[in-house]
DOVEX-223270 format. One record per residue: x, y, z of N, C-alpha, C in turn; residue in one letter; residue number from 1. Coordinates in steps of 0.1 Angstrom, whole numbers, padded with zeros to 4 digits, always signed. Layout:
residues N
[[X; Y; Z]; [X; Y; Z]; [X; Y; Z]; A; NUM]
...
END
This chain:
residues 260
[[+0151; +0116; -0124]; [+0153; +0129; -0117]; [+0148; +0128; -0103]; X; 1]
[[+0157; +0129; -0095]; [+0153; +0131; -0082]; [+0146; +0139; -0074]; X; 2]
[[+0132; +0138; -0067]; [+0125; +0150; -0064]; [+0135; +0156; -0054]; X; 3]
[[+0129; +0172; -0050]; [+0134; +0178; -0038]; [+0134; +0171; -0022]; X; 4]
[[+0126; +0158; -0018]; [+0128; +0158; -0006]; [+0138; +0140; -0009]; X; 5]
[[+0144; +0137; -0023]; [+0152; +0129; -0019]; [+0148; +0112; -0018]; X; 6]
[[+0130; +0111; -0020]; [+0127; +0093; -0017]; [+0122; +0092; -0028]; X; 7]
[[+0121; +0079; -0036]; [+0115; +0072; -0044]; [+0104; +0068; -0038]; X; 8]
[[+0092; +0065; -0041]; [+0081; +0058; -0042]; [+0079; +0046; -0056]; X; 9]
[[+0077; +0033; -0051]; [+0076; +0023; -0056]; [+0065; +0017; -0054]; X; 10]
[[+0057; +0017; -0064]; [+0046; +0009; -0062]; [+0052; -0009; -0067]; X; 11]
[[+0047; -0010; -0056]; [+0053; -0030; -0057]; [+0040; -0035; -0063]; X; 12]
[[+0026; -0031; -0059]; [+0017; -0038; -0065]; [+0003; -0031; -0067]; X; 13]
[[-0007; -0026; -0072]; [-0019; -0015; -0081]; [-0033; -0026; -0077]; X; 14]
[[-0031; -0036; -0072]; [-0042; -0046; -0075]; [-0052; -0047; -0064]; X; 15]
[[-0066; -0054; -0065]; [-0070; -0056; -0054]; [-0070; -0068; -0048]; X; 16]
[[-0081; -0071; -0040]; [-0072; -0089; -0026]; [-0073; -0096; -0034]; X; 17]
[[-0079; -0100; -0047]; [-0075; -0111; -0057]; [-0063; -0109; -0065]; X; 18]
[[-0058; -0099; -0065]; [-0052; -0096; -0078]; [-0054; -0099; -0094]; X; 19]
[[-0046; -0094; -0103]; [-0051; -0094; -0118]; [-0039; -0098; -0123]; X; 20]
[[-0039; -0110; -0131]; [-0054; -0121; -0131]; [-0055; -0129; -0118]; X; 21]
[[-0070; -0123; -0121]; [-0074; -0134; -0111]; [-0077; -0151; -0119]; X; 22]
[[-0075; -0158; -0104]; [-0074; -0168; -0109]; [-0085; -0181; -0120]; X; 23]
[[-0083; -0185; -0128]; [-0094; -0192; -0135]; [-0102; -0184; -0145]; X; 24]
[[-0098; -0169; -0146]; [-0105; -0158; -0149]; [-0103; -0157; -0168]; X; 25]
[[-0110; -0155; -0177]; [-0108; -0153; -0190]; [-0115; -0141; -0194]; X; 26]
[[-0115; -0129; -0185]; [-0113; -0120; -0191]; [-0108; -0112; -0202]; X; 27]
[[-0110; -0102; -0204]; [-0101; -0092; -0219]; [-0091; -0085; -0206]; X; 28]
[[-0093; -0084; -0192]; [-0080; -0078; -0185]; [-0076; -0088; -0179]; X; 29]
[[-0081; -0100; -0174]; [-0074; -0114; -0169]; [-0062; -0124; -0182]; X; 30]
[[-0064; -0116; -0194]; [-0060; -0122; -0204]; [-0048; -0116; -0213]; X; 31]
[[-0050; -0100; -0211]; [-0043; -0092; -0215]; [-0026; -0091; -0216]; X; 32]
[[-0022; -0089; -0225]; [-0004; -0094; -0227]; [-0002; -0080; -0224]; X; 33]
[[-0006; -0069; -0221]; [+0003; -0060; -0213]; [+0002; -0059; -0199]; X; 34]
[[+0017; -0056; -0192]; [+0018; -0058; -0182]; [+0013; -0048; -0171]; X; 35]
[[+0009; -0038; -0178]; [+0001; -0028; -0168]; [-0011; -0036; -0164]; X; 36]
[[-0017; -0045; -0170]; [-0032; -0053; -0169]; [-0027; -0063; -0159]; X; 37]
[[-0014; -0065; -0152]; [-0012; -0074; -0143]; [-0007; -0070; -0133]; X; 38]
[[-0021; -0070; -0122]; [-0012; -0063; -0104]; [-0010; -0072; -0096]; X; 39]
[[-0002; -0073; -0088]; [-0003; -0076; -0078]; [-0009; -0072; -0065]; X; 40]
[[-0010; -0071; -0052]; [-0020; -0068; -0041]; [-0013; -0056; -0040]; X; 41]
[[-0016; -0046; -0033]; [-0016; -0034; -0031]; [-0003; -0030; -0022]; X; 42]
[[+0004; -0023; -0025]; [+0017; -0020; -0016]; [+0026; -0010; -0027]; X; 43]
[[+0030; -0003; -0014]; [+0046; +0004; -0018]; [+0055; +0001; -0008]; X; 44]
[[+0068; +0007; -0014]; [+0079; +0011; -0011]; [+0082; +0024; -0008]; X; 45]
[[+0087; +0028; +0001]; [+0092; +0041; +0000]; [+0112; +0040; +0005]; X; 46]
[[+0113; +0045; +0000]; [+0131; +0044; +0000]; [+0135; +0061; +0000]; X; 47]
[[+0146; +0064; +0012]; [+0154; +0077; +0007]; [+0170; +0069; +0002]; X; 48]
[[+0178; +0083; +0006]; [+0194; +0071; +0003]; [+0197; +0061; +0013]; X; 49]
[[+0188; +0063; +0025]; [+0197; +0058; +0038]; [+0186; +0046; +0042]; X; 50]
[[+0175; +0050; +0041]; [+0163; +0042; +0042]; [+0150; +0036; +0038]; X; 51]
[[+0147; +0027; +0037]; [+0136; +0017; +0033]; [+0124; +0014; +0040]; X; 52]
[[+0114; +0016; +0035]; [+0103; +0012; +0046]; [+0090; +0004; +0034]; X; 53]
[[+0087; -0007; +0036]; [+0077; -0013; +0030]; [+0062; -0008; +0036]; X; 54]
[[+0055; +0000; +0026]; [+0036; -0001; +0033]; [+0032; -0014; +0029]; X; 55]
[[+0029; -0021; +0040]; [+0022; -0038; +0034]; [+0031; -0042; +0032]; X; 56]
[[+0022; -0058; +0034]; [+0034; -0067; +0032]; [+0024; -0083; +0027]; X; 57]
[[+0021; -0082; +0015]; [+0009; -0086; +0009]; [+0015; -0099; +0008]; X; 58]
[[+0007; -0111; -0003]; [+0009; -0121; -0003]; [+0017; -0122; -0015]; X; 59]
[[+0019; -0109; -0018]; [+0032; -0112; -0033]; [+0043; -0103; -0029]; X; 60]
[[+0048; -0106; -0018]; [+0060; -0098; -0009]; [+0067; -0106; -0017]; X; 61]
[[+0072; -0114; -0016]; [+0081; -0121; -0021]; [+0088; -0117; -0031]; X; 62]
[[+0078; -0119; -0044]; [+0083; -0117; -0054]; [+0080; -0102; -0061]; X; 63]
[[+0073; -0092; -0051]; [+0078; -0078; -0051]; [+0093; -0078; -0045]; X; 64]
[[+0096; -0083; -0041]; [+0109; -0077; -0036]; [+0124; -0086; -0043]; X; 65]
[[+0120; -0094; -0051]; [+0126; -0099; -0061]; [+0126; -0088; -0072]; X; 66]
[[+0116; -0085; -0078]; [+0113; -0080; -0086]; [+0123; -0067; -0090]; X; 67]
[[+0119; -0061; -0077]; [+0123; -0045; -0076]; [+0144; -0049; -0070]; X; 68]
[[+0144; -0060; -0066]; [+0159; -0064; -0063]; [+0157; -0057; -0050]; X; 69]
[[+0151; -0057; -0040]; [+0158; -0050; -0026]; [+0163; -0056; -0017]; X; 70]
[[+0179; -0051; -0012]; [+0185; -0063; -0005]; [+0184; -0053; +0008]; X; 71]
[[+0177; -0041; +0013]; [+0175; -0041; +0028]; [+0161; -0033; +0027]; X; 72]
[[+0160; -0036; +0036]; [+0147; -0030; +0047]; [+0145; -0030; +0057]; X; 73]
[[+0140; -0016; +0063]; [+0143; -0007; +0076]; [+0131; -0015; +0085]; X; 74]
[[+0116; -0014; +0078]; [+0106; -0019; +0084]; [+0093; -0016; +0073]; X; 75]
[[+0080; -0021; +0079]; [+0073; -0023; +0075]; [+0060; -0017; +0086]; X; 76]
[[+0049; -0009; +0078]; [+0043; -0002; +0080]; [+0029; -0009; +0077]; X; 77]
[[+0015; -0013; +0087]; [+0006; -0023; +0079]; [-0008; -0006; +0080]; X; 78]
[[-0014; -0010; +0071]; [-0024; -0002; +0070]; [-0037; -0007; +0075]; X; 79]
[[-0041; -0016; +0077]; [-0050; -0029; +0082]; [-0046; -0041; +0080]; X; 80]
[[-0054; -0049; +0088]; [-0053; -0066; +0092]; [-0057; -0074; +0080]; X; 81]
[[-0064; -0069; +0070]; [-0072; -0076; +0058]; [-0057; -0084; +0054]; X; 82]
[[-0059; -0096; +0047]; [-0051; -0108; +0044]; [-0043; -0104; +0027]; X; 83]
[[-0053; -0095; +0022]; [-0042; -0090; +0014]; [-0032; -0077; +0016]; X; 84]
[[-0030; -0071; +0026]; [-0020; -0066; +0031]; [-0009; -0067; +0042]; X; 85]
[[-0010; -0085; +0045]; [-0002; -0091; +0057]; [-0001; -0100; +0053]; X; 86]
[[-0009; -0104; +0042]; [-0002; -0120; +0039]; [+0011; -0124; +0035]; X; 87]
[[+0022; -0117; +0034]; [+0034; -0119; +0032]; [+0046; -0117; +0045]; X; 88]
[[+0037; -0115; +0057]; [+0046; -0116; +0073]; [+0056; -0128; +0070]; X; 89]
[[+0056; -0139; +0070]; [+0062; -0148; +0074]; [+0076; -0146; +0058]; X; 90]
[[+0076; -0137; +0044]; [+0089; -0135; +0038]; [+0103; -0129; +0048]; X; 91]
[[+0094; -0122; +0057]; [+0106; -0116; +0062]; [+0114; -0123; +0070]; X; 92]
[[+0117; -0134; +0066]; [+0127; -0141; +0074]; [+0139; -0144; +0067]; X; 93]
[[+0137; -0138; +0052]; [+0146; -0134; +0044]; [+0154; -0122; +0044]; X; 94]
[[+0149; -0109; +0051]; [+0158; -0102; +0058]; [+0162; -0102; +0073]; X; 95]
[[+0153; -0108; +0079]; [+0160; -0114; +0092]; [+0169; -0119; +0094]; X; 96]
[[+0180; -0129; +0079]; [+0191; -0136; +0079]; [+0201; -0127; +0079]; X; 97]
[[+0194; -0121; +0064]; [+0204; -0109; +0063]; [+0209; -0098; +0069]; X; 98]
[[+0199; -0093; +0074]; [+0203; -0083; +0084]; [+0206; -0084; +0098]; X; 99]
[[+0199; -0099; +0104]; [+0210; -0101; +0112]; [+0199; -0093; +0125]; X; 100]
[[+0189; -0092; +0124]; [+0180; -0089; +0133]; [+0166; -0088; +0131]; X; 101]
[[+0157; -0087; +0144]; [+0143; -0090; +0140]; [+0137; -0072; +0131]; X; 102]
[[+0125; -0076; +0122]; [+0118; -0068; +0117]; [+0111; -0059; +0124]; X; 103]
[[+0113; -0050; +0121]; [+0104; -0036; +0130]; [+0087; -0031; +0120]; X; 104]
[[+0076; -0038; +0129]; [+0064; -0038; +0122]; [+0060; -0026; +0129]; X; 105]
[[+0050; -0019; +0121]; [+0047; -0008; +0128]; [+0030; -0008; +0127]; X; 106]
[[+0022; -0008; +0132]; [+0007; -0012; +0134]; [+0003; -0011; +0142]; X; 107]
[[-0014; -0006; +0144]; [-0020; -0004; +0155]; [-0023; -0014; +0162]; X; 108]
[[-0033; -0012; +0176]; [-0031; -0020; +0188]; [-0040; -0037; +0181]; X; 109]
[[-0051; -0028; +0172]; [-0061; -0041; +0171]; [-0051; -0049; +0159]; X; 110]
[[-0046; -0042; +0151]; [-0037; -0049; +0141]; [-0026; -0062; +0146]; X; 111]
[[-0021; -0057; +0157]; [-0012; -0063; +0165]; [-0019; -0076; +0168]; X; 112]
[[-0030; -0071; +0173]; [-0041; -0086; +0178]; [-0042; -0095; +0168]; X; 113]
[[-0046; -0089; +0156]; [-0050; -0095; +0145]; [-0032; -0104; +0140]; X; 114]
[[-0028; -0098; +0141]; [-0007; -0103; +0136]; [-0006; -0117; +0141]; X; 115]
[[-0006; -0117; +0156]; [-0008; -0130; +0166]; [-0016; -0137; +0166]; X; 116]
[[-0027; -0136; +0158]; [-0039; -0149; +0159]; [-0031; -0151; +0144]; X; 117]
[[-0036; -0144; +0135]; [-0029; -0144; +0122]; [-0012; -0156; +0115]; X; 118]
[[-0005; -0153; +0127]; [+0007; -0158; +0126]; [+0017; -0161; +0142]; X; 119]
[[+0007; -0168; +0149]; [+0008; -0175; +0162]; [+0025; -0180; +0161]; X; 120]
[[+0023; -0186; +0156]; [+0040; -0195; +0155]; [+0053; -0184; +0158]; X; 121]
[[+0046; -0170; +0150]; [+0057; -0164; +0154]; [+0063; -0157; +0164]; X; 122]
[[+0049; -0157; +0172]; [+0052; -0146; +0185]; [+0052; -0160; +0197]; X; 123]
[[+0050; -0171; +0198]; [+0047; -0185; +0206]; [+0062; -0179; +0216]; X; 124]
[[+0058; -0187; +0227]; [+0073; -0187; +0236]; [+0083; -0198; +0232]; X; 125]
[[+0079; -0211; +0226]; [+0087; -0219; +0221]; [+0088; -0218; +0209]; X; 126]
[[+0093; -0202; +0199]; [+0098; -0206; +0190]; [+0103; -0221; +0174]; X; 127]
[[+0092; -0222; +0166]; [+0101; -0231; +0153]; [+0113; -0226; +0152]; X; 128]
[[+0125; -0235; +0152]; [+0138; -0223; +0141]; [+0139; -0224; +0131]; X; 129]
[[+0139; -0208; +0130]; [+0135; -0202; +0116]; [+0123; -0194; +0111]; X; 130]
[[+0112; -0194; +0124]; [+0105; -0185; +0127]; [+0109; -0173; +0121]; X; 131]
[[+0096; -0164; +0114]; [+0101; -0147; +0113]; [+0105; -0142; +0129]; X; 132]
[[+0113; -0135; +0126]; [+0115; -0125; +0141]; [+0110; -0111; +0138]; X; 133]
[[+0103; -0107; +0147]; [+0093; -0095; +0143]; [+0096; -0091; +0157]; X; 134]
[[+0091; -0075; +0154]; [+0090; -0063; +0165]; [+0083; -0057; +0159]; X; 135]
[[+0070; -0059; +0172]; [+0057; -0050; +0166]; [+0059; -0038; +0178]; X; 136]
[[+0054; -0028; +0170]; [+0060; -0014; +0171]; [+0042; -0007; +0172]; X; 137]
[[+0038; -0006; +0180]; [+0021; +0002; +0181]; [+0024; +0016; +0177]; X; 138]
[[+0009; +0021; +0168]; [+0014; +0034; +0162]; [-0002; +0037; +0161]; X; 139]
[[-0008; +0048; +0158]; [-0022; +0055; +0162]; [-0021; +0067; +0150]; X; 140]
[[-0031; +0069; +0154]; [-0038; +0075; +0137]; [-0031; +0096; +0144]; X; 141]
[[-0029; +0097; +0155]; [-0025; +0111; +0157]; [-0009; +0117; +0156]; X; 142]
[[+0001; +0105; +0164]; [+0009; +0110; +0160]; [+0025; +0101; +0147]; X; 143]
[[+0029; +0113; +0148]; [+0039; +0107; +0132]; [+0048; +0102; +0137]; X; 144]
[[+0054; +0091; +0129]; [+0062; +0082; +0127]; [+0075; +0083; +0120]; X; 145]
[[+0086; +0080; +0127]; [+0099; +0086; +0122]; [+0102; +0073; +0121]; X; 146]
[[+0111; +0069; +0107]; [+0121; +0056; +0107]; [+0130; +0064; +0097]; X; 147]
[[+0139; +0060; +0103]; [+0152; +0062; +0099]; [+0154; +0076; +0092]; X; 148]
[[+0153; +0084; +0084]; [+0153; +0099; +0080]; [+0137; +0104; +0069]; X; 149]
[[+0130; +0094; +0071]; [+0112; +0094; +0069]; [+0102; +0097; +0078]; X; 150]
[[+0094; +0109; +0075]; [+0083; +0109; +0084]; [+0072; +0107; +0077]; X; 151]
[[+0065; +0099; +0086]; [+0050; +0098; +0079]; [+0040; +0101; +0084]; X; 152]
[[+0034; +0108; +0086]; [+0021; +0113; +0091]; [+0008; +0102; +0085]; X; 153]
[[+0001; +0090; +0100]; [-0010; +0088; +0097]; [-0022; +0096; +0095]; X; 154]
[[-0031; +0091; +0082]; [-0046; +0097; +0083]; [-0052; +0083; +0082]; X; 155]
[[-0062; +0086; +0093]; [-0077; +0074; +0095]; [-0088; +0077; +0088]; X; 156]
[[-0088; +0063; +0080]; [-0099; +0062; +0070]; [-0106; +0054; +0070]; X; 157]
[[-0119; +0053; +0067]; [-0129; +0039; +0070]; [-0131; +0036; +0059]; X; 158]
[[-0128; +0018; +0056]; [-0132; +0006; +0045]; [-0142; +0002; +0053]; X; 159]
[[-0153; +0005; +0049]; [-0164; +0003; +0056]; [-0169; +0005; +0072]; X; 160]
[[-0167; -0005; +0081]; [-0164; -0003; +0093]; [-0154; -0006; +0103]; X; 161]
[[-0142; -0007; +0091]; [-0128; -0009; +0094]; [-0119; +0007; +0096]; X; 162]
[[-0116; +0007; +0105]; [-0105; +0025; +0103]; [-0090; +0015; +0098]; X; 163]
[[-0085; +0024; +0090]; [-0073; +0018; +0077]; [-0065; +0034; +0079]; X; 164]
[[-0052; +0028; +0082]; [-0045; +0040; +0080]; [-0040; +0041; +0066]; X; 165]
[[-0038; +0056; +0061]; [-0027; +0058; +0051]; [-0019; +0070; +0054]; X; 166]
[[-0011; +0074; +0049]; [+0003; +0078; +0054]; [+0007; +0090; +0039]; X; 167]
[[+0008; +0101; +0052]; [+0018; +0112; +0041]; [+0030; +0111; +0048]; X; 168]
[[+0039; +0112; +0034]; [+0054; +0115; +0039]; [+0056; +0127; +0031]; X; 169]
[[+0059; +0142; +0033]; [+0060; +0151; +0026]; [+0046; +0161; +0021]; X; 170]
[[+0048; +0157; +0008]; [+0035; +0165; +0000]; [+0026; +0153; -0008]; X; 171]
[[+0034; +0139; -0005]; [+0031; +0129; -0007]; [+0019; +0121; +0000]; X; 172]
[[+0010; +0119; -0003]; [-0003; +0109; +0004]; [-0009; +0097; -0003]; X; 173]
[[-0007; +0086; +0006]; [-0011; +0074; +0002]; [-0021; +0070; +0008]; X; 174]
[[-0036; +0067; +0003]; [-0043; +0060; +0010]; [-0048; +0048; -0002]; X; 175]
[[-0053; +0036; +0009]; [-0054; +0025; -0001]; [-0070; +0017; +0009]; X; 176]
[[-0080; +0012; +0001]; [-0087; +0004; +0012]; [-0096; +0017; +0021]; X; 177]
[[-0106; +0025; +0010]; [-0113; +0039; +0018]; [-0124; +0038; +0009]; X; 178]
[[-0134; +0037; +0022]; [-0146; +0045; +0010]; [-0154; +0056; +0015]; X; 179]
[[-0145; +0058; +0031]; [-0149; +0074; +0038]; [-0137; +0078; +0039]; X; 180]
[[-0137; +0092; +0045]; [-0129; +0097; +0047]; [-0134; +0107; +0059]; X; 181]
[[-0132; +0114; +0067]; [-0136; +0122; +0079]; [-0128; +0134; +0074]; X; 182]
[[-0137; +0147; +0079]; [-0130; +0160; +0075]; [-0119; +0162; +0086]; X; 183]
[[-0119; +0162; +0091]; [-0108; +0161; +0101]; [-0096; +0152; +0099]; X; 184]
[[-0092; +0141; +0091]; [-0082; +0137; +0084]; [-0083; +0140; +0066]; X; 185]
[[-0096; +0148; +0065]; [-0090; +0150; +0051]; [-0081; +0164; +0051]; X; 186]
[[-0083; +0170; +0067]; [-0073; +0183; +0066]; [-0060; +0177; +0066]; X; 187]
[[-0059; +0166; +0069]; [-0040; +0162; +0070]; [-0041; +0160; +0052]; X; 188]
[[-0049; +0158; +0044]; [-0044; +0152; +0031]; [-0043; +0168; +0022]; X; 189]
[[-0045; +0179; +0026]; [-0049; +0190; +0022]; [-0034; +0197; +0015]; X; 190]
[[-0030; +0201; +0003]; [-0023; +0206; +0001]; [-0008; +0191; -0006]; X; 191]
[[-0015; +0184; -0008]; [-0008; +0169; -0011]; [-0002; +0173; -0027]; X; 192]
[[+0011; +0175; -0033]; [+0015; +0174; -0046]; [+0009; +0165; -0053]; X; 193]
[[+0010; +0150; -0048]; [+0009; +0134; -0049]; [-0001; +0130; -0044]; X; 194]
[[-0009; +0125; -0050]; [-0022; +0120; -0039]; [-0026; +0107; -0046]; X; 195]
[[-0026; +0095; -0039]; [-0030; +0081; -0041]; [-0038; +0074; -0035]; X; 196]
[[-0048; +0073; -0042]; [-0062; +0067; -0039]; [-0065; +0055; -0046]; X; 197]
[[-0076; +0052; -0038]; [-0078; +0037; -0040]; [-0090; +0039; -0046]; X; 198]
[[-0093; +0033; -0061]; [-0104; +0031; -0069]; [-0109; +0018; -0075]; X; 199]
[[-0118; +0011; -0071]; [-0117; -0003; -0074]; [-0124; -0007; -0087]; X; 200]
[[-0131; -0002; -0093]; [-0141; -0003; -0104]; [-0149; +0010; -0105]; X; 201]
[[-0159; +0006; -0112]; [-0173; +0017; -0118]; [-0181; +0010; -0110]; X; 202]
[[-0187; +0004; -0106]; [-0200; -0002; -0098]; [-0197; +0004; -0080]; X; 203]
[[-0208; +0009; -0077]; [-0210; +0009; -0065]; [-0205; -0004; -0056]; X; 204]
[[-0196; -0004; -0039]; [-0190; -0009; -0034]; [-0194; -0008; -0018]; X; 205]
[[-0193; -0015; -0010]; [-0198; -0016; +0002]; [-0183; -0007; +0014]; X; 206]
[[-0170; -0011; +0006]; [-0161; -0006; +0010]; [-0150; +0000; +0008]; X; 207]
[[-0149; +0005; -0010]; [-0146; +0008; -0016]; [-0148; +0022; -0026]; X; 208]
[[-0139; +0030; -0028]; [-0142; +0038; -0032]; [-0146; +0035; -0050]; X; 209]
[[-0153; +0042; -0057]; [-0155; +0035; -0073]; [-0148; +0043; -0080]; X; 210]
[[-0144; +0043; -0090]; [-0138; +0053; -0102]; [-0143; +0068; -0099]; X; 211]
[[-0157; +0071; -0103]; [-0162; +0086; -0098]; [-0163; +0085; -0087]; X; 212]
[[-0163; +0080; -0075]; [-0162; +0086; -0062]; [-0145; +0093; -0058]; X; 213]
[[-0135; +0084; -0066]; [-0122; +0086; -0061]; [-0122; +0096; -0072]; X; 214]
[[-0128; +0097; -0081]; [-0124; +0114; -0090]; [-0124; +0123; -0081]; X; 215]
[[-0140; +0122; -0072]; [-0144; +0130; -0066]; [-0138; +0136; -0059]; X; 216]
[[-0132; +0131; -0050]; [-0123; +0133; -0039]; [-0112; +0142; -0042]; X; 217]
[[-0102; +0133; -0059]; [-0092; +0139; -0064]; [-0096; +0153; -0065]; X; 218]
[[-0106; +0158; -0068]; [-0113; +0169; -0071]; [-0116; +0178; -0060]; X; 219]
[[-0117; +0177; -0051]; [-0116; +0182; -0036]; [-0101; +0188; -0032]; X; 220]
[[-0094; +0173; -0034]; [-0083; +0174; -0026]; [-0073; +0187; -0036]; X; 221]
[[-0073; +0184; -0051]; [-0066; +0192; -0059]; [-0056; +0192; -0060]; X; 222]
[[-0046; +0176; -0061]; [-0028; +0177; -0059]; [-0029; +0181; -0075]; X; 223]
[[-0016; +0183; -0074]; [-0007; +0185; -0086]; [-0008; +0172; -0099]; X; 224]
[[-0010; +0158; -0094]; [-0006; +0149; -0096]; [-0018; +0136; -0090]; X; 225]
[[-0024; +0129; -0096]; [-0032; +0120; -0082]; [-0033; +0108; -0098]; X; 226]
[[-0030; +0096; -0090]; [-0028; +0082; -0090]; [-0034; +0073; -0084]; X; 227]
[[-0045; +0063; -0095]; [-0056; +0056; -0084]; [-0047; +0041; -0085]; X; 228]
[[-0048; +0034; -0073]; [-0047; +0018; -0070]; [-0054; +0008; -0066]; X; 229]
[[-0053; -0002; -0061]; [-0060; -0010; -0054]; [-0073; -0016; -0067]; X; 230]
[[-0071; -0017; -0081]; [-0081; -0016; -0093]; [-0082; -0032; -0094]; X; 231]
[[-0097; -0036; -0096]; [-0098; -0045; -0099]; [-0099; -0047; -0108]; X; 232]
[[-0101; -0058; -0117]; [-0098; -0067; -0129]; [-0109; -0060; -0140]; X; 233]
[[-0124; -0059; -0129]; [-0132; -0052; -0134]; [-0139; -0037; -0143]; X; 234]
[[-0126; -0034; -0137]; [-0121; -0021; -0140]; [-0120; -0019; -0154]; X; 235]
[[-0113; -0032; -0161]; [-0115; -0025; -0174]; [-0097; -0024; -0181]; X; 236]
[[-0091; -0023; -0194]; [-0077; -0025; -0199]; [-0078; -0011; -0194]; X; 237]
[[-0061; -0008; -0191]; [-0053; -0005; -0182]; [-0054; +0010; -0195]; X; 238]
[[-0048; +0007; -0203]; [-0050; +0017; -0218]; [-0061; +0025; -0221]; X; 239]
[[-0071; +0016; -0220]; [-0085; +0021; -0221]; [-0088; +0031; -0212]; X; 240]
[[-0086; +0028; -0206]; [-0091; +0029; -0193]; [-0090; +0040; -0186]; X; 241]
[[-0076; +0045; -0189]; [-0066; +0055; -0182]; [-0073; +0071; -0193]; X; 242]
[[-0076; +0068; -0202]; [-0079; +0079; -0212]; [-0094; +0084; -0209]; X; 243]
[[-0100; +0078; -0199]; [-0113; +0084; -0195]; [-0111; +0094; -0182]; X; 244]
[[-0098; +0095; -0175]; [-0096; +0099; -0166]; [-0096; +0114; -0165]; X; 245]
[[-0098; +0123; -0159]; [-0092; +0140; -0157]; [-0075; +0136; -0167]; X; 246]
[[-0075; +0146; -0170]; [-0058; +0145; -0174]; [-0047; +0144; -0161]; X; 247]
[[-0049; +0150; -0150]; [-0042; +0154; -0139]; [-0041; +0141; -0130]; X; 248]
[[-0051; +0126; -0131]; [-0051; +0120; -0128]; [-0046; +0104; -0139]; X; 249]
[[-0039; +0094; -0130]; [-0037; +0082; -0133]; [-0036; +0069; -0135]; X; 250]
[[-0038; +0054; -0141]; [-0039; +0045; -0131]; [-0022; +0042; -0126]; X; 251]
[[-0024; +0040; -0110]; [-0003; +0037; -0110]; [-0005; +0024; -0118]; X; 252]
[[+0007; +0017; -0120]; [+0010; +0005; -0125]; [+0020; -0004; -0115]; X; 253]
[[+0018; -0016; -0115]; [+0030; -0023; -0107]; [+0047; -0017; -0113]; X; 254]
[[+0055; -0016; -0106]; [+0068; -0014; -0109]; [+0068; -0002; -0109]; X; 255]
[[+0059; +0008; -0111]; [+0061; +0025; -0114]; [+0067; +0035; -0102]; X; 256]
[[+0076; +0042; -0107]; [+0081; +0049; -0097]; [+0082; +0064; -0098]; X; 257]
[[+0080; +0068; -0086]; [+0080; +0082; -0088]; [+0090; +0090; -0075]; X; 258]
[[+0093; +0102; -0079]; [+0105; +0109; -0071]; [+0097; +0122; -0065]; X; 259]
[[+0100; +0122; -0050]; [+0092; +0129; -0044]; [+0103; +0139; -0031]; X; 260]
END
């Protein structure tokens, strides 16, 4: 069923910068035969009929976008520089073929910095052929962002002493990679149907929010609906796990989709 404003939201991946399983790991969630116990790095999709836009573009771009089958995309939106939410720049040279033009990245000024040390070869004057073709596109935590019939309104959040954007589109709010938040962008999250936070475990975190801090917040904020991501391995089965939560709250899972 299609919400009233028309977009899907696709979670491509629930996981944190290791992902689950992590590797070498013998875990009871590293080990686990259900597929909710297996994330990938952290990312959505958001799609209306006409347009596509990727948040992140992690190091399992690839085969998120196998996965889910998407044969276009509008652009890509980065939240921060951290390597699990850019490590998959250099896929998009798979819609570069196809579509037949460079990628529209959307990111702030420092992010931008970080793109080019990050992935030199791409932006160089003498071009490899076959290079990604990219168009970085600067964007700031005040005003919103139109691609193609999507608006997104940034809110700035601090992973420590990182500011990390996340992005409402609608009544919808995604934040991923927070373990502050400033009252003055929690007023942009105010009134959210949908609210998606980042919960990494139960142990206290240097930059991370934990299970009861991200209740916390859910509990402030009061959507209709609120979905934690970004979970590490530590966290505990996906089953178990989910049944300690408020009722009103969820873990997302890789591949889950919701209509907004």
């Amino acid at each position: 069923m299609k919400g009233k404003h028309g977009i899907t939201i696709t979670f491509l991946g629930t996981g944190t910068s290791q992902g689950v399983p992590v590797i070498a790991c013998n875990c009871k969630v590293c080990t686990s035969a259900n597929p909710k116990d297996k994330r990938l790095r952290c990312s959505i999709l958001v799609q209306s009929a006409t347009t596509s836009v990727a948040v992140d573009i992690g190091p399992d771009f690839r085969h998120q976008m196998l996965r889910e089958g998407v044969k276009k995309l509008d652009a890509v939106l980065i939240t921060h520089e951290h390597k699990d939410h850019v490590g998959g720049l250099d896929e998009i040279r798979a819609f570069n073929f196809i579509q037949k033009k460079q990628m529209d990245i959307y990111c702030t000024p420092r992010v931008e910095t970080e793109l080019r040390q990050q992935f030199n070869y791409a932006f160089s004057e003498i071009k490899y052929p076959g290079s990604p073709e990219i168009n970085l596109v600067n964007i700031n935590a005040t005003e919103t962002i139109t691609i193609g019939d999507i608006h997104f309104q940034p809110i700035e959040v601090m992973h420590y002493k990182l500011p990390v954007l996340g992005f409402r589109i609608h009544d919808f709010t995604y934040i991923t990679d927070a373990n502050f938040i400033h009252e003055n962008e929690m007023k942009k999250i105010e009134g959210s149907d949908i609210f998606v936070l980042n919960a990494l475990h139960y142990d206290d975190h240097i930059s991370h929010y934990t299970v009861q801090q991200a209740i916390e917040i859910m509990d402030q904020v009061k959507p209709r609906q609120g979905f934690f991501v970004h979970m590490s391995h530590r966290l505990g089965l996906h089953e178990e796990e989910e049944k300690k939560l408020p009722g009103f709250i969820r873990f997302a899972y890789d591949g889950m989709k919701i209509e907004i």
